[in-house]
C-alpha positions in Angstrom: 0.0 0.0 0.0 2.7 2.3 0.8 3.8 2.7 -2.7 0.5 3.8 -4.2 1.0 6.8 -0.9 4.2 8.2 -2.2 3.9 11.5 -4.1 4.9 10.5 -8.0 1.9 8.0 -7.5 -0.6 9.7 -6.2 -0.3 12.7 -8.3 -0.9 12.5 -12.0 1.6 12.4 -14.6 1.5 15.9 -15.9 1.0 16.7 -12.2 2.8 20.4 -12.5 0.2 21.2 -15.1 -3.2 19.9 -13.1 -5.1 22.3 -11.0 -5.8 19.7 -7.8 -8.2 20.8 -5.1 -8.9 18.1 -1.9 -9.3 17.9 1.9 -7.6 17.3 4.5 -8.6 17.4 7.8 -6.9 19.4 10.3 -6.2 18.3 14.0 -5.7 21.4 15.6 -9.1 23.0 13.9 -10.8 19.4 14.7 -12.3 20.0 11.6 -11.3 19.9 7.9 -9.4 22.6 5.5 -9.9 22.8 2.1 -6.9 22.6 0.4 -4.6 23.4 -2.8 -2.0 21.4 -4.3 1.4 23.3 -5.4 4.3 22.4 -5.9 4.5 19.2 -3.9 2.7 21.1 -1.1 -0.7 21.9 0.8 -1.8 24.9 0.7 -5.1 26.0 2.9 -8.0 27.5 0.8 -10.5 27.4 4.1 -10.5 31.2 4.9 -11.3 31.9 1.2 -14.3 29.0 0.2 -14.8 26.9 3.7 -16.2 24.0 1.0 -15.1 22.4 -1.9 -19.2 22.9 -3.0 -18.9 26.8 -2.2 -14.9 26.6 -4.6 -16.7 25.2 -7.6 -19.3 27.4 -7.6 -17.0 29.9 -8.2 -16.5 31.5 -12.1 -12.8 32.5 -9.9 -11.8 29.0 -8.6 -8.9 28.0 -11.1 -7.5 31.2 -10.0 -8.1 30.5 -6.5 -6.3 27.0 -6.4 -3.7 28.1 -8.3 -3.0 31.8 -6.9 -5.1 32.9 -3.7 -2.6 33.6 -0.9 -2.8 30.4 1.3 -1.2 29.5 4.3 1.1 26.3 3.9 -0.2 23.4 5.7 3.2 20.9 4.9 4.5 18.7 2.4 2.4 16.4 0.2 5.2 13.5 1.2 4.3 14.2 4.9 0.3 13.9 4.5 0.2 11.4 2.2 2.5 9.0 4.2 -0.3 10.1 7.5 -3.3 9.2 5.5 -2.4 5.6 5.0 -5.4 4.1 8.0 -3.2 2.3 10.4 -0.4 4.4 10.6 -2.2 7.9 11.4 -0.9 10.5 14.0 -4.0 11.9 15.4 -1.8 15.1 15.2 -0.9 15.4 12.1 -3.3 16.0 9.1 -4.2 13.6 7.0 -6.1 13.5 3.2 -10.3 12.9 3.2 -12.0 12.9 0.3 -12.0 15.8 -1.5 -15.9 16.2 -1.8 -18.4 17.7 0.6 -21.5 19.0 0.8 -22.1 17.7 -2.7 -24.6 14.7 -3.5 -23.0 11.6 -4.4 -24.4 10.0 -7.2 -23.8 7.1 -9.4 -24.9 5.9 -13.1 -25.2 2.2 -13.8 -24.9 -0.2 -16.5 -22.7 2.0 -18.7 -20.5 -0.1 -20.1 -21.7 -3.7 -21.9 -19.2 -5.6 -20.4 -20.8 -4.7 -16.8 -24.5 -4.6 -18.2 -24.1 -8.2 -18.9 -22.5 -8.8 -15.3 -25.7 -7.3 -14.2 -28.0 -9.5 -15.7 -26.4 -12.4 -15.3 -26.6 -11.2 -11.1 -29.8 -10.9 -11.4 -30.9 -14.5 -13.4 -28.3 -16.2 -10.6 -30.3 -14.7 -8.0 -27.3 -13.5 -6.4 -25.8 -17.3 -6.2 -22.0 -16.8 -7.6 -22.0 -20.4 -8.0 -24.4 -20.5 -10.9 -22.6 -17.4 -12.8 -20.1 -19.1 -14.7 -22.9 -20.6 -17.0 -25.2 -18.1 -17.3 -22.2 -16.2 -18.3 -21.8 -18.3 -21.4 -25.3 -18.5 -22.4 -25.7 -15.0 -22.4 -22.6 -14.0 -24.0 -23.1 -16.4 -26.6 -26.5 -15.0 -27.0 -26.6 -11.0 -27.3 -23.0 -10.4 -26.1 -22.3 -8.8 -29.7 -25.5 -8.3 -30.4 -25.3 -4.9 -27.8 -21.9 -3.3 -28.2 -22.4 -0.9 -31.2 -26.3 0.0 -30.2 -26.3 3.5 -28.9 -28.9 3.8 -26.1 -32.2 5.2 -26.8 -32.1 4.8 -30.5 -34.2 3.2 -33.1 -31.9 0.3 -33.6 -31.8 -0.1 -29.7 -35.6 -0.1 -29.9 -35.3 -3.3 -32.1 -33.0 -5.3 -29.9 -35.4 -4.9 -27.2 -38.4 -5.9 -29.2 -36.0 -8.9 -30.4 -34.9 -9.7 -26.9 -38.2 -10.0 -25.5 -39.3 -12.4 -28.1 -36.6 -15.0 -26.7 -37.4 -14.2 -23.3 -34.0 -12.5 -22.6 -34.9 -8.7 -21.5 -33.7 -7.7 -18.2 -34.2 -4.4 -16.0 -30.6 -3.8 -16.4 -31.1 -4.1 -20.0 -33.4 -1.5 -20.1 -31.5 1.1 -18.4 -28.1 0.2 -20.4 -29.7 0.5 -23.7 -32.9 2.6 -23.5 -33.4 6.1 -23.5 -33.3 6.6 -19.5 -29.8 5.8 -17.4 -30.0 4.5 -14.5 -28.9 7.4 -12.2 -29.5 6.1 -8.3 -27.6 7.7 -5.0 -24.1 6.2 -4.2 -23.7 7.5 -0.6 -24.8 10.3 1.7 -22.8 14.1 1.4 -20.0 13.7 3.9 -19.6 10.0 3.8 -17.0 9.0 1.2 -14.1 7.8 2.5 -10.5 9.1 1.3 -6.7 7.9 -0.1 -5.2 5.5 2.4 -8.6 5.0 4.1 -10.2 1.6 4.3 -13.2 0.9 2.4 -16.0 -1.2 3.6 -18.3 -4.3 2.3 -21.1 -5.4 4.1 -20.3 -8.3 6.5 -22.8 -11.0 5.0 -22.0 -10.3 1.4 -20.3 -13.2 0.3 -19.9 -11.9 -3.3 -19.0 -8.4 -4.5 -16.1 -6.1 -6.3 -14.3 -2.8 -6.2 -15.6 -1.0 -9.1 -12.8 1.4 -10.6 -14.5 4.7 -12.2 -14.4 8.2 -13.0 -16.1 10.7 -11.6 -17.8 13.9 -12.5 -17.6 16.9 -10.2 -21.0 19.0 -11.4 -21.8 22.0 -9.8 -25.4 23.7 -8.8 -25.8 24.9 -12.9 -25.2 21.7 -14.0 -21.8 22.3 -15.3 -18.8 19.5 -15.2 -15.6 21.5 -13.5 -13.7 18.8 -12.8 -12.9 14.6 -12.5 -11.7 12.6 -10.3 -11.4 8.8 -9.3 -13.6 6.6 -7.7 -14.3 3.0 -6.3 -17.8 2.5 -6.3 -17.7 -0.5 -3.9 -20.7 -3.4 -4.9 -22.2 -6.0 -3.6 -23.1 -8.7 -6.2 -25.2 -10.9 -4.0 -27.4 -8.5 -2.5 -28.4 -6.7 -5.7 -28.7 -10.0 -7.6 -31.2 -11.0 -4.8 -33.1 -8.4 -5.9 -32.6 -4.9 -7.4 -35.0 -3.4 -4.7 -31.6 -3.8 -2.6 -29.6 -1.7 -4.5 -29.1 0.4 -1.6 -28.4 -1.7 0.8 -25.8 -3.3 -1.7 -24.3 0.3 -2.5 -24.4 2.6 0.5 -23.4 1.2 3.6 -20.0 2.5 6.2 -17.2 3.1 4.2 -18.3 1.6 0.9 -17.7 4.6 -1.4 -13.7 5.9 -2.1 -13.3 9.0 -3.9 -9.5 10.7 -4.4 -6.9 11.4 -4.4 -7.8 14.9 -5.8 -10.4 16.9 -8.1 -8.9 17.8 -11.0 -10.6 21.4 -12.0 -11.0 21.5 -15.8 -8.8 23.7 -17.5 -7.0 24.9 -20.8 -4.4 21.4 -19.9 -7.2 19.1 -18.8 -11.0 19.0 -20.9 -13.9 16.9 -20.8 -12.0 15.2 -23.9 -9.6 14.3 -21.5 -12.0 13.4 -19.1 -13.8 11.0 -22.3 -10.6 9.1 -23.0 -9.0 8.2 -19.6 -7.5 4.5 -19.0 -8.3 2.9 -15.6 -5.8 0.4 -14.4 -6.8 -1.2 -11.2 -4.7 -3.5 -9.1 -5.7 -5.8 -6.2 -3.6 -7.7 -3.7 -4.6 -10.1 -1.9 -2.9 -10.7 1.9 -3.5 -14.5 0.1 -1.1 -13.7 -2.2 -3.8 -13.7 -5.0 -3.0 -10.8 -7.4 -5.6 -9.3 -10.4 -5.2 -6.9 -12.8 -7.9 -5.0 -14.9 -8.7 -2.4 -16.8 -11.5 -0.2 -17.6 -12.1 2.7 -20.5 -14.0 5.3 -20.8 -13.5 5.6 -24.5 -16.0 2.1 -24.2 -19.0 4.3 -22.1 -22.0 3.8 -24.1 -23.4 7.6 -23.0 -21.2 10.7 -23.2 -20.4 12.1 -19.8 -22.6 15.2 -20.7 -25.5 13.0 -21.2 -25.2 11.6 -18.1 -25.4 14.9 -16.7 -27.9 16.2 -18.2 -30.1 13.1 -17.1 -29.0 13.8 -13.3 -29.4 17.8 -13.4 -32.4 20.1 -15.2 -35.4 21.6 -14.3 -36.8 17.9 -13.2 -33.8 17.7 -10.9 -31.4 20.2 -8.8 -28.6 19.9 -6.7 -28.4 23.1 -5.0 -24.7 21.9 -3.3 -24.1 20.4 -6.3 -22.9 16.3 -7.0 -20.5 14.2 -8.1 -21.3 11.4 -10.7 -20.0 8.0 -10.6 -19.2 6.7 -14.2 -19.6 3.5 -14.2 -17.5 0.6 -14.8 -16.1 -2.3 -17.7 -14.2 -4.1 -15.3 -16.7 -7.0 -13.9 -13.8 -9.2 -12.6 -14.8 -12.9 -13.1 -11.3 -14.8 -11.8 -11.8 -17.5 -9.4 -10.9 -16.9 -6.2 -12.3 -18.7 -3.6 -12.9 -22.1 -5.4 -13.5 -22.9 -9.2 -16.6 -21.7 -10.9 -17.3 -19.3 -8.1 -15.5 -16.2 -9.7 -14.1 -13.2 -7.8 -14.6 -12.1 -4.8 -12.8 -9.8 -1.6 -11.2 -11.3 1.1 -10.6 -8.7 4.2 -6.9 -7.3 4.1 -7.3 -6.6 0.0 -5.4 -3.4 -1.6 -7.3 -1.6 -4.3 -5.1 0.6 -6.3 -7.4 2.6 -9.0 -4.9 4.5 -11.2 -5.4 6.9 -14.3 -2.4 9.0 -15.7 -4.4 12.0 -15.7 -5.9 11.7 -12.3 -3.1 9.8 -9.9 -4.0 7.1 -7.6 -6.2 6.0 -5.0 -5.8 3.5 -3.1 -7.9 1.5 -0.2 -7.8 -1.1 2.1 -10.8 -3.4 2.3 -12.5 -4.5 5.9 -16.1 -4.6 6.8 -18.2 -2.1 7.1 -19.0 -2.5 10.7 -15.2 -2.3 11.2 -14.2 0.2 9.2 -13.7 3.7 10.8 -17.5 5.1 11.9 -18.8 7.9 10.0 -19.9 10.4 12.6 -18.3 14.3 10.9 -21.4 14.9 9.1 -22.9 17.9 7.5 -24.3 19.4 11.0 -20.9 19.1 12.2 -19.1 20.5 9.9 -21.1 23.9 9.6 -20.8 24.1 13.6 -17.0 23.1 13.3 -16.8 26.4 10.4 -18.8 28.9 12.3 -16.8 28.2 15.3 -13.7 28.8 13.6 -15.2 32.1 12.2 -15.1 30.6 8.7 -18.9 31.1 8.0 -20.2 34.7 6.7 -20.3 36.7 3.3 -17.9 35.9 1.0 
């Protein structure tokens, strides 16, 4: 884990170019700063915009991050090696994730890849034992069939009328080809969990996956300003059982990673950069079991601004505004825990997400009831700012 903490990896490539905003949360102020990246150091942007919401709402915030007079909170090299879980100095800061007040939000079934995962969840009822066939069926059926059909068109129209002649349409099918996406809530404001944290999966799932993604920082207008990374943490069995427990499969302690940074979007960094990032994701296993994936956004079967625009208009508004999970391609299917029975997490799993534009972020895996508790909330934090003298006109 300690490798994915150290500066050249947690920072993008062309990291002197980027314009990185995040949190960290300060020990002293018992409460957290909002914070610039510069030049290998943290610089605090609290006194200016107390949120990262209140920054991007800003027509002035590249100039802010980049510019503002800040006081220096210390070296990237110091935080980043305090943010790893279970080496932390309560008195030193450490990175959180560098989101707020916004609403976290997530779009499914974007990819074919995972829209097949999906549906083959929900025929195995949630049984990982009986996905390895329906895997082959399926694939051998409309695998090919669906990668070229561009949702909500005639053609896609067709394929569904054709699909439910043979008794094959699904609910996921539906919202990864039809004209709605599936847009559903990830995780509460204030609850995603940071670089170095742990994340957590429920303690009866006996089936699940990181799932590595990008993420869209919108703000109250509707308007992408930045990216960042994201492990939208799933349970496979619970939503197989049925997709009435999608929540209870996606939002539980710890189960949603977001970091290292937001990357603003700028004259280096554009929503075409945004459209073609790679995803490499690593996972090690304290079992020794290693896997490697991959996931593209250039294979995303709606354009980010779609997706947008199906989370925010006049039907929908997010005053604080949101961040927007991707979705995923990478569906891992490697056996694991015995043959047939595919992939699954064992407790003490690293889950390095990387992109070259965006850096890494990297998680530990635990339970959710063991994972740190969530109790710095929204309440708290405006009590923690006006008690610092941080709330007021600006």
């Amino acid at each position: 884990m300690d490798r994915h903490l150290e500066v050249e990896a947690t920072l993008p490539v062309d990291a002197q170019a980027a314009t990185l905003v995040g949190r960290v949360w300060l020990p002293d102020a018992e409460g957290p700063a909002v914070v610039a990246v510069r030049g290998g150091e943290l610089f605090d942007l609290t006194p200016i915009v107390p949120t990262v919401s209140f920054l991007l709402e800003r027509p002035d915030r590249l100039e802010i991050v980049r510019e503002a007079p800040a006081r220096r909170l210390g070296a990237l090299a110091e935080i980043l090696a305090n943010s790893r879980f279970d080496r932390r100095r309560a008195q030193a800061p450490w990175l959180l994730a560098p989101a707020d007040l916004q609403a976290l939000k997530a779009a499914g079934v974007t990819f074919v890849r995972s829209m097949l995962e999906r549906v083959i969840e929900e025929r195995a009822r949630g049984d990982a034992s009986r996905a390895e066939a329906i895997r082959t069926r399926l694939e051998a059926a409309i695998g090919g069939s669906l990668r070229d059909v561009r949702p909500g068109s005639p053609e896609a129209a067709r394929v569904k009328e054709h699909l439910l002649a043979e008794g094959l349409w699904s609910q996921y099918l539906e919202v990864g080809i039809g004209p709605d996406a599936e847009i559903f809530t990830k995780a509460q404001p204030m609850s995603a969990v940071g670089h170095g944290a742990e994340v957590g999966i429920h303690p009866a799932s006996t089936w699940n996956n990181p799932e590595p993604e990008v993420v869209l920082v919108v703000n109250s207008r509707g308007e992408i300003v930045g990216a960042t990374l994201g492990n939208d943490v799933n349970l496979r069995d619970f939503e197989g059982r049925s997709a009435l427990l999608l929540g209870k499969a996606k939002d539980n302690n710890a189960s949603c990673a977001i970091g290292p940074f937001i990357r603003l979007l700028d004259d280096d960094f554009d929503l075409d950069a945004v459209r073609s990032a790679e995803l490499v994701m690593e996972i090690e296993g304290p079992d020794g079991f290693r896997l490697e994936g991959r996931s593209s956004m250039r294979e995303i079967s709606r354009d980010p601004t779609e997706l947008v625009a199906q989370l925010v208009g006049p039907h929908h508004r997010y005053p604080d505004g949101a961040l927007l999970f991707c979705g995923t391609m990478f569906a891992p299917t490697k056996d694991r825990r015995a043959p047939g029975m595919g992939f699954t997490h064992e407790i003490g799993d690293v889950v390095a997400i990387r992109s070259e534009r965006f850096g890494t972020l990297v998680n530990r895996v635990t339970t959710s009831d063991r994972a740190e508790p969530w109790t710095f909330g929204t309440g708290a934090l405006m009590r923690n700012l006006a008690a610092r003298g941080l709330l007021g006109p600006r």
